[in-house]
Phi, psi and omega in degrees: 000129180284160188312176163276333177289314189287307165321303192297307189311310180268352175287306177355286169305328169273342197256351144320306193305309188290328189264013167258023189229338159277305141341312171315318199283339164295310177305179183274321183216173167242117193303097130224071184301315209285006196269304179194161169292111205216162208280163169293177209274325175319344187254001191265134181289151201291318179298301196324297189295330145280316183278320150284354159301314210286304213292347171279329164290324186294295189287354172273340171304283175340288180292338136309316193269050160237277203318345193248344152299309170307303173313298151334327181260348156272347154306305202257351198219008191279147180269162173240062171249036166124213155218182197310322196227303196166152169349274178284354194253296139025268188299323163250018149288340178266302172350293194248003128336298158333303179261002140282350155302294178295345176275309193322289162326319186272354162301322199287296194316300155313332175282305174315322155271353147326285180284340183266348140300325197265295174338316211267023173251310198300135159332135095006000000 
């Protein structure tokens, strides 16, 4: 069973994830261009801009309520027979797991506010 240390760390790291993907969502875009080619924040149409707030609030919820699930399940059920690797190996192994989670999502999102311009653009 993994530790209590490791629940807490990685519910942490997500539920962190989530309320910075709910913030985000306020803004017109979220930069991770070098991710894929997505029109600038100046080209995006006011629907463009609603719909990627939304599809960022719809991924900052997801990623609070799993972080705050994880939490709950390590409250209530974490073992204390150690950790996955060690102390520090631990921490940057849920680091870059976290954040490979997290670019993946915000990759989704832009392909996703992506396809829903160029669809909600296209003639008649």
């Amino acid at each position: 069973m993994i530790s209590t240390f490791d629940l807490m760390l990685l519910g942490g790291l997500v539920s962190i994830g989530g309320m910075a993907l709910l913030s985000q969502g306020k803004s017109a875009h979220v930069d991770v261009g070098w991710l894929t080619r997505v029109k600038p924040a100046d080209e995006l149409t006011v629907r463009d801009d609603e719909n990627h707030a939304r599809l960022t609030a719809l991924a900052g919820t997801r990623w609070l309520t799993v972080g705050a699930l994880t939490l709950f399940i390590a409250y209530a059920h974490g073992a204390e027979e150690g950790y996955l690797f060690g102390p520090w190996t631990d921490v940057m192994f849920h680091l870059v797991f976290v954040s490979t989670c997290w670019v993946t999502t915000l990759y989704r999102i832009n392909q996703a506010a992506q396809r829903t311009a160029v669809v909600s653009t296209r003639p008649r």
